[in-house]
Wavefront OBJ file of the C-alpha trace (Angstrom):
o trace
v -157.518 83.736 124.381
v -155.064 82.376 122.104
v -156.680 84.327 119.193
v -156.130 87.487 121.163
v -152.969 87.446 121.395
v -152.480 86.057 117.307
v -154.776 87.247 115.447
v -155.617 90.006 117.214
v -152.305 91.035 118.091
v -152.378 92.315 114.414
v -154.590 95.381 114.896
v -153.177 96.347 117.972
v -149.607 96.936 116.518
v -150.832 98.251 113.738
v -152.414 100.896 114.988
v -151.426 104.172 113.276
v -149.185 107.321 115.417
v -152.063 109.662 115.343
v -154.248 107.283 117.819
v -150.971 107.061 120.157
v -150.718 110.698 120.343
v -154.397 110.856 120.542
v -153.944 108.898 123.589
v -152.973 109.423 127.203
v -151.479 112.621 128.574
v -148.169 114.006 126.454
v -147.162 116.528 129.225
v -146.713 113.689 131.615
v -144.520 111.938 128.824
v -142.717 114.636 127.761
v -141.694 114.888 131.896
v -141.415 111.489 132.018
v -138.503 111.314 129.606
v -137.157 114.663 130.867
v -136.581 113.432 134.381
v -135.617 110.336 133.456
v -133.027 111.793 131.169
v -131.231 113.910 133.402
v -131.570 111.333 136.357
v -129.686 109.229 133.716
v -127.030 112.003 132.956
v -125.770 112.142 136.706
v -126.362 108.604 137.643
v -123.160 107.439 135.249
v -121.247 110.600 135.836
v -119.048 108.883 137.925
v -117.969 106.597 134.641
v -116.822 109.984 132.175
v -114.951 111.364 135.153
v -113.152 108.106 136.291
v -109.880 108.606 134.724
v -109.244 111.726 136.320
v -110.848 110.802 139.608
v -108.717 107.546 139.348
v -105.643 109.670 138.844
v -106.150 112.205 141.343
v -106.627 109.434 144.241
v -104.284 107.015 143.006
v -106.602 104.130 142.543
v -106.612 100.588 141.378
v -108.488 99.160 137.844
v -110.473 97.275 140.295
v -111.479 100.646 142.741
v -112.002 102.100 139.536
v -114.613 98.766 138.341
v -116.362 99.090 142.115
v -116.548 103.137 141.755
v -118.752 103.346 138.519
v -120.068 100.190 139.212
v -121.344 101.332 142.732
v -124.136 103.901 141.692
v -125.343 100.765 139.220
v -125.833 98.489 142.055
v -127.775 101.307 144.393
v -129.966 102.379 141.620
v -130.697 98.770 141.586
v -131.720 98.155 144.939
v -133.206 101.806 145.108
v -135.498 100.900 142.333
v -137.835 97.986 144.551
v -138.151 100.921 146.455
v -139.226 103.527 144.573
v -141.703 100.691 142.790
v -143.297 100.484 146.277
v -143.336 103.891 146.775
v -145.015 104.399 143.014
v -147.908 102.134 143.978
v -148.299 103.804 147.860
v -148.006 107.549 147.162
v -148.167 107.549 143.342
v -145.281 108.377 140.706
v -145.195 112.180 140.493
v -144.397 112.945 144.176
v -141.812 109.215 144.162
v -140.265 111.104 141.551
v -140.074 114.511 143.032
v -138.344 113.302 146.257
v -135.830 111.254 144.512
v -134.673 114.342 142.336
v -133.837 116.825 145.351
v -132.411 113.944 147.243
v -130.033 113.323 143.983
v -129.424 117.381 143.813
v -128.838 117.497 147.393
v -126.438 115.528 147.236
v -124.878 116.576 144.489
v -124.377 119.879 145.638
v -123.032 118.775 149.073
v -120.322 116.594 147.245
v -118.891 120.038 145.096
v -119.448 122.292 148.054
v -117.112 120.164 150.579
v -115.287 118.053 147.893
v -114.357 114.177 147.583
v -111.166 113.456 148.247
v -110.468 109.801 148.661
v -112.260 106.384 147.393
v -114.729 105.832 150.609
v -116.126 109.053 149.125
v -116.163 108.088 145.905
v -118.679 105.415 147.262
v -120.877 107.329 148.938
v -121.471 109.612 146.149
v -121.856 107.141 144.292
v -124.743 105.577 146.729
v -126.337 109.324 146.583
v -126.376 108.670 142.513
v -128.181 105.340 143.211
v -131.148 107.310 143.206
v -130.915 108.837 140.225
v -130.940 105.611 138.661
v -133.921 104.516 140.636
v -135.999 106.932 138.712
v -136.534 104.652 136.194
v -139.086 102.941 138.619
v -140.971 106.175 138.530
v -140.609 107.365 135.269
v -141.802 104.223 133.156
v -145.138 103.918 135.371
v -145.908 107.700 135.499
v -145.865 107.604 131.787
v -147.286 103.895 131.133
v -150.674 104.555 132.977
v -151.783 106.757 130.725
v -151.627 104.313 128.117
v -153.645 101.224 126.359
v -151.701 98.040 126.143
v -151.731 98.162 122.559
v -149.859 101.539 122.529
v -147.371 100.172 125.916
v -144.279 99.791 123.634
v -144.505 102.963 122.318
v -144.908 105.105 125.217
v -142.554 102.966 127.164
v -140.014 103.151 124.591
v -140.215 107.149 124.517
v -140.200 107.312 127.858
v -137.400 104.907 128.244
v -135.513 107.417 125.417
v -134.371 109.048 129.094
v -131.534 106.726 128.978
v -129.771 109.364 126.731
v -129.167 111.205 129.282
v -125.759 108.972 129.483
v -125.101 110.613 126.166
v -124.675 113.846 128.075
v -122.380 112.768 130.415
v -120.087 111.558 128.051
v -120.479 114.108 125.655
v -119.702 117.189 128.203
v -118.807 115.468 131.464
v -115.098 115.337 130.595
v -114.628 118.729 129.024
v -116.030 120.432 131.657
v -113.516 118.781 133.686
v -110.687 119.569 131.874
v -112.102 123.170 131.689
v -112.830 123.604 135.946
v -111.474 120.282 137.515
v -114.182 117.121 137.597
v -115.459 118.348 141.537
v -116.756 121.443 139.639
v -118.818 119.087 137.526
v -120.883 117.654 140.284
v -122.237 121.365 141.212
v -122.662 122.515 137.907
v -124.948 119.137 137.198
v -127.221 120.744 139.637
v -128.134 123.636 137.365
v -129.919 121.291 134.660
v -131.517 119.131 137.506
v -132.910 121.594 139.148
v -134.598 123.281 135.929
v -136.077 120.036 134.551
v -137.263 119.596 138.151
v -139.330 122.518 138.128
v -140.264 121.593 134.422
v -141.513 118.580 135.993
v -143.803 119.485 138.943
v -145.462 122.003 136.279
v -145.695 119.023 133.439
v -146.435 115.879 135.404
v -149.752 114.711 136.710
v -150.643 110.976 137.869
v -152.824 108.719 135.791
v -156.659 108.457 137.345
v -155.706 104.547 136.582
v -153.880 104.014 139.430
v -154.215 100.983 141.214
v -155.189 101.085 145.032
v -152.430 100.720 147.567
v -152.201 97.060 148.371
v -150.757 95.378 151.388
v -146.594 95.430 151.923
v -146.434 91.807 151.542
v -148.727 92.089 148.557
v -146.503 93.554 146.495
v -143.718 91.097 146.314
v -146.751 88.597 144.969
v -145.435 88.421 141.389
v -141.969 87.019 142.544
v -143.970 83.525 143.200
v -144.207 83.086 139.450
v -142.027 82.180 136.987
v -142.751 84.638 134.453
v -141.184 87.493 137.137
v -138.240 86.020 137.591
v -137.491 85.384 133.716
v -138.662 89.162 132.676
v -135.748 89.793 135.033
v -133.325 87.482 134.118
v -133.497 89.460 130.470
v -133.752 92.676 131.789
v -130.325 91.991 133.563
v -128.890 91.104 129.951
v -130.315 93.778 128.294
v -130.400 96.650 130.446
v -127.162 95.804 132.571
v -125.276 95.049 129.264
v -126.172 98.664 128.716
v -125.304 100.270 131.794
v -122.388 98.270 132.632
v -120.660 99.209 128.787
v -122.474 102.787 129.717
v -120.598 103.405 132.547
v -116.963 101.930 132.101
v -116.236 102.766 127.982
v -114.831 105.516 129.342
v -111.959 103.721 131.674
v -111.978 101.182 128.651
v -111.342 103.287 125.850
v -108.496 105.172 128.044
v -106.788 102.164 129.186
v -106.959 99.974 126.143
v -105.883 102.559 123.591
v -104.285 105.379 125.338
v -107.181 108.198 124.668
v -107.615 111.450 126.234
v -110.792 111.589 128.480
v -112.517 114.123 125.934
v -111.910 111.701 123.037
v -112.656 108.719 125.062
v -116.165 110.246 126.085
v -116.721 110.959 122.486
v -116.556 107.383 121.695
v -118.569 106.219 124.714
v -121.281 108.861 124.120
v -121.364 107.514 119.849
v -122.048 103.823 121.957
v -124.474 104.993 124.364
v -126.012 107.038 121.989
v -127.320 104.136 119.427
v -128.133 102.337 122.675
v -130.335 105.233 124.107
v -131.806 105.912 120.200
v -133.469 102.267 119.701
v -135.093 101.666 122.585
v -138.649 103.723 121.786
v -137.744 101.392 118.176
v -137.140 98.443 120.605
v -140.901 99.248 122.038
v -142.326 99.544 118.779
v -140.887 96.872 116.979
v -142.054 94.179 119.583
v -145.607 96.016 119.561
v -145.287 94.860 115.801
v -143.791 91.482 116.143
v -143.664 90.771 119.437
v -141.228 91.064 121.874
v -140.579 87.757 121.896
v -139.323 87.870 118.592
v -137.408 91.020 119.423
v -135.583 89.267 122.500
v -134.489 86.379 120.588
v -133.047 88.593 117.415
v -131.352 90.908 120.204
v -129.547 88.406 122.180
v -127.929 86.523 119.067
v -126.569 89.860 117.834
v -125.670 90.876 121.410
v -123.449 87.679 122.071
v -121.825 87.752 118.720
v -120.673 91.714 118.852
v -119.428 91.361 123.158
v -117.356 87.844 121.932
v -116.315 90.111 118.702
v -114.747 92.598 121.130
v -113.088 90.529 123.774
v -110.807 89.853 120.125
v -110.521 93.368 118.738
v -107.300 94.610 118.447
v -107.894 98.249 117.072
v -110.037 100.844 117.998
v -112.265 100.905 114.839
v -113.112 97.780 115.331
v -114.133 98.017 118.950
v -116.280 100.647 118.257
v -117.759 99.189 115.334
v -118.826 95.974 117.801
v -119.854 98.288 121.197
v -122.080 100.015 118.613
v -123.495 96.900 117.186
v -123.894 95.840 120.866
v -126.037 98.560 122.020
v -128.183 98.772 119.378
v -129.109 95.074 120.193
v -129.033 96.438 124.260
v -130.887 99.007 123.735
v -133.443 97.656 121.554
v -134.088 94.501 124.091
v -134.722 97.054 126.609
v -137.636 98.324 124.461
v -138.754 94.515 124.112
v -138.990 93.853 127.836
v -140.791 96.801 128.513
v -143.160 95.709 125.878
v -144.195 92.353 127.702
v -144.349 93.518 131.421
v -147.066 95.450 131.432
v -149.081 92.823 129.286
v -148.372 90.477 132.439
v -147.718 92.928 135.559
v -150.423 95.954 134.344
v -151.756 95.339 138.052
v -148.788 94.789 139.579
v -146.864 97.886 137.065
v -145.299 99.686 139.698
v -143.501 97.056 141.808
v -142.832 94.679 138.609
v -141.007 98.024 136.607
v -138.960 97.858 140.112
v -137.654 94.686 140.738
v -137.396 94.254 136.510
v -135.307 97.595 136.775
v -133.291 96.368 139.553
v -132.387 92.944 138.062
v -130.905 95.341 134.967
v -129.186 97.226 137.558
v -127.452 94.433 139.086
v -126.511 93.028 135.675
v -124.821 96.601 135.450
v -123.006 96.710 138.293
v -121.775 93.073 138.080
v -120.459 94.033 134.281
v -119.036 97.150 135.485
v -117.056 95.737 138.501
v -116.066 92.512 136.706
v -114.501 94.188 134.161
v -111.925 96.256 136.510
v -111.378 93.123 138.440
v -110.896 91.329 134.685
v -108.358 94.370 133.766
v -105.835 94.303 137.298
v -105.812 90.384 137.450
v -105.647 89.234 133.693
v -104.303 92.759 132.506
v -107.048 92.717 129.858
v -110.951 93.001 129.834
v -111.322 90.845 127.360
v -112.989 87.512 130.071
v -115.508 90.084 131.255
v -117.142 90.599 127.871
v -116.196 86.970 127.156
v -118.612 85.865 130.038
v -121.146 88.404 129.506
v -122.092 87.353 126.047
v -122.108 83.961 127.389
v -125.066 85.260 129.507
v -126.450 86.758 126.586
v -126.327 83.011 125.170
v -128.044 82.006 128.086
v -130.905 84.501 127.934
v -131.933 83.564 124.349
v -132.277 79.863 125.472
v -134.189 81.032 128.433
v -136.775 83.174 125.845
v -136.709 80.008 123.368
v -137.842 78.139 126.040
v -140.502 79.539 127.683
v -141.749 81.949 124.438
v -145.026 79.058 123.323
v -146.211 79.587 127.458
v -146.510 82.658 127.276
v -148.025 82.954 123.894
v -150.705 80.400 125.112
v -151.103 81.523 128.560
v -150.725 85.371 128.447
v -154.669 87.111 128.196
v -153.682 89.894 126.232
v -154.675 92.023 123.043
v -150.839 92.882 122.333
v -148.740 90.679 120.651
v -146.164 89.075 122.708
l 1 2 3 4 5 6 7 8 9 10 11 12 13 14 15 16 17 18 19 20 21 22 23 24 25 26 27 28 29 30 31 32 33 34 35 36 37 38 39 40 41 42 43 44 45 46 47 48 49 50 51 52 53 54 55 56 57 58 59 60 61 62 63 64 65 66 67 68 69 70 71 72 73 74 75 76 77 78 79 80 81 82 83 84 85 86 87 88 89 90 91 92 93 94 95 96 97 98 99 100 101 102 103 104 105 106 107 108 109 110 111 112 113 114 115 116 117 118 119 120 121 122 123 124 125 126 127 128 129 130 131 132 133 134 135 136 137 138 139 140 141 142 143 144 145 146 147 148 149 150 151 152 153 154 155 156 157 158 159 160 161 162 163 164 165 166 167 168 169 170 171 172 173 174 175 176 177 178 179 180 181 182 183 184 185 186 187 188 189 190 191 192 193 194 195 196 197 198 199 200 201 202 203 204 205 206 207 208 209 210 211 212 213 214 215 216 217 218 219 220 221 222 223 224 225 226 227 228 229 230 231 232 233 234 235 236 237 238 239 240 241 242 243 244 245 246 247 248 249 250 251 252 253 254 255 256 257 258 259 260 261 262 263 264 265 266 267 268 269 270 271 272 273 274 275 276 277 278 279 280 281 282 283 284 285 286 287 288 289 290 291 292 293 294 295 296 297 298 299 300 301 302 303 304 305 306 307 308 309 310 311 312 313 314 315 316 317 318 319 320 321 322 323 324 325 326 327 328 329 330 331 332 333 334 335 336 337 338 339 340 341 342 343 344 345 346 347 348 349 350 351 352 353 354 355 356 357 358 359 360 361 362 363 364 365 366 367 368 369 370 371 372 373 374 375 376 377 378 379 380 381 382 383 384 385 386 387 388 389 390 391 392 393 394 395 396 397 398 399 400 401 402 403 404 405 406 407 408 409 410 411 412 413
């Protein structure tokens, strides 16, 4: 077994791109990453409109922290869900209720309006499951696929997270342009497009597992192994979504910015997070993710301490750049090991991994408005998130020769 996953290990990840397009079902990946990245797109749309929701209701850096956090922290607990529903009714019709629930409520919230910070919650508890479609997305396109090609087609799927990119880019301009309520009904229009796109494109993988017993699928949770691929999903993917979601408020409050050119700055960060992570995939299909982890959460620590010290804008984006790449590229990594552990158990594991990123999100979203109205700076929440990024790559030191020894799999880990 051990020579399976060394020696072996070498042929797997080398395997050329034609045999991974060769390979499972490219409609269903191509409508993987679709829904995904317009699920994406509204489910941090709160974050690009913030300032001028903030300033329209009068609220508080910390209201503002628990408003873009709030759709972070749904999305999170939405995600166990959806995992169970993946592995009871399959991923294409989990993924087709979540998007007209997310459009439904979308168009509800621009038809009668939000007009105070309750509201602001409970759209932002409608946009929870928009971020829950990453426990959908990730298993309808990973079934199709070997385990030797599982970083790849994770990774590309995983691409979706560019749809923050979108929101930055065009969220506050259109605002500017109509007012931000407009925004929320004109969201619908793409949403409902790639959602026809996607009942056309998407069909479920004959792989899928039989449905299993409720209390059945909370089985991996008694091993250790869960409960670390979650710990560094928390670092990597809520480092992502937490910076994704608040660089707006940041870059507006710390330097004076206009929303537009504040967006423009978050989408350039959440951009080279969203571009590495089908690299992040590969890469640890190459040398592991393992070895990806560990290189991502040294540079990931080093570039969040770096910017609780910046003092000009260059040099904060310089270091949120650096940070995402390193984000975005872990998130690659983990996706490369849990189906090389879970590939039973994909459905429910890609939900409670997703939700543990989701709660790192929301706790890095909210701790930073809290950070900002009672220290009048950000700079402790960054401070204690790279300390957690410190923490992770001791956690991945430590427990890196187990899994190497214990893990039955062809794919390097």
């Amino acid at each position: 077994m051990r020579d399976s996953v060394g020696t072996g290990s070498g042929t797997a990840s080398g395997a050329d791109d034609n045999s991974f397009w060769r390979a499972g079902h490219k409609p269903t990946l191509i409508a993987s990453f679709l829904y995904f990245d317009l699920a994406f797109m509204v489910w941090v749309l709160l974050g690009p409109l913030a300032p001028d929701i903030a300033q329209t209701l009068s609220l508080t850096p910390a209201e503002k922290g628990l408003m873009v956090a709030t759709p972070t922290l749904m999305g999170a607990l939405l995600r166990v869900v959806n995992g169970l529903l993946v592995d009871r009714i399959g991923p294409k019709l989990s993924g087709a209720i979540s998007q007209i629930i997310v459009i439904a409520g979308l168009f509800v919230a621009w038809i009668y309006g939000v007009d105070s910070f309750a509201g602001t919650l409970v759209l932002g508890v409608v946009l929870g499951f928009a971020g829950a479609s990453f426990a959908i997305a990730l298993p309808l396109a990973s079934r199709w696929y070997p385990p030797e090609h599982q970083g790849k087609a994770m990774g590309l799927a995983g691409m979706g997270n560019s749809g923050t990119v979108l929101a930055s880019l065009f969220a506050p301009t259109l605002a500017k342009l109509f007012g931000w309520n407009a925004v929320l009904g004109l969201a619908c229009i793409p949403l409902v497009a790639v959602f026809i796109a996607y009942m056309v494109m998407a069909k479920d993988s004959p792989d899928q597992p039989a449905p299993k017993k409720f209390s059945e699928y909370f089985t991996p949770l008694k091993t250790a192994d869960a409960w670390w691929l979650m710990g560094f999903y928390a670092v990597t993917f809520g480092g992502f979504s937490g910076l994704a979601s608040s660089l707006t408020i940041y870059f507006t409050d710390q330097y004076g910015l206009t929303t537009v050119f504040a967006g423009y700055c978050t989408a350039a960060c959440v951009f080279a997070g969203s571009l590495v992570r089908p690299m992040g995939g590969a890469l640890a299909d190459r040398i592991g993710g393992v070895n990806a982890l560990i290189m991502v959460f040294i540079v990931a620590a080093l570039a969040l301490a770096g910017v609780s010290m910046a003092t000009t804008l260059l040099s904060s984006l310089g270091l949120f750049v650096a940070a995402m790449l390193a984000l975005g590229t872990g998130n690659g990594a983990v996706f490369q090991l849990v189906p090389q552990r879970f590939r039973e158990e994909l459905g429910i594991m890609t939900g409670l991994v997703g939700m543990a990123g989701g709660v790192g999100g929301f706790y890095l979203a909210s701790s930073l408005g809290f950070a900002k109205q009672f220290t009048g700076s950000f700079s402790s929440g960054f401070l204690i998130f790279a300390g957690l990024a410190l923490a992770a790559l001791m956690g991945i030191l430590a427990v890196k020769g187990n899994w190497r020894a214990q893990w039955d799999t062809a794919a390097r880990i």
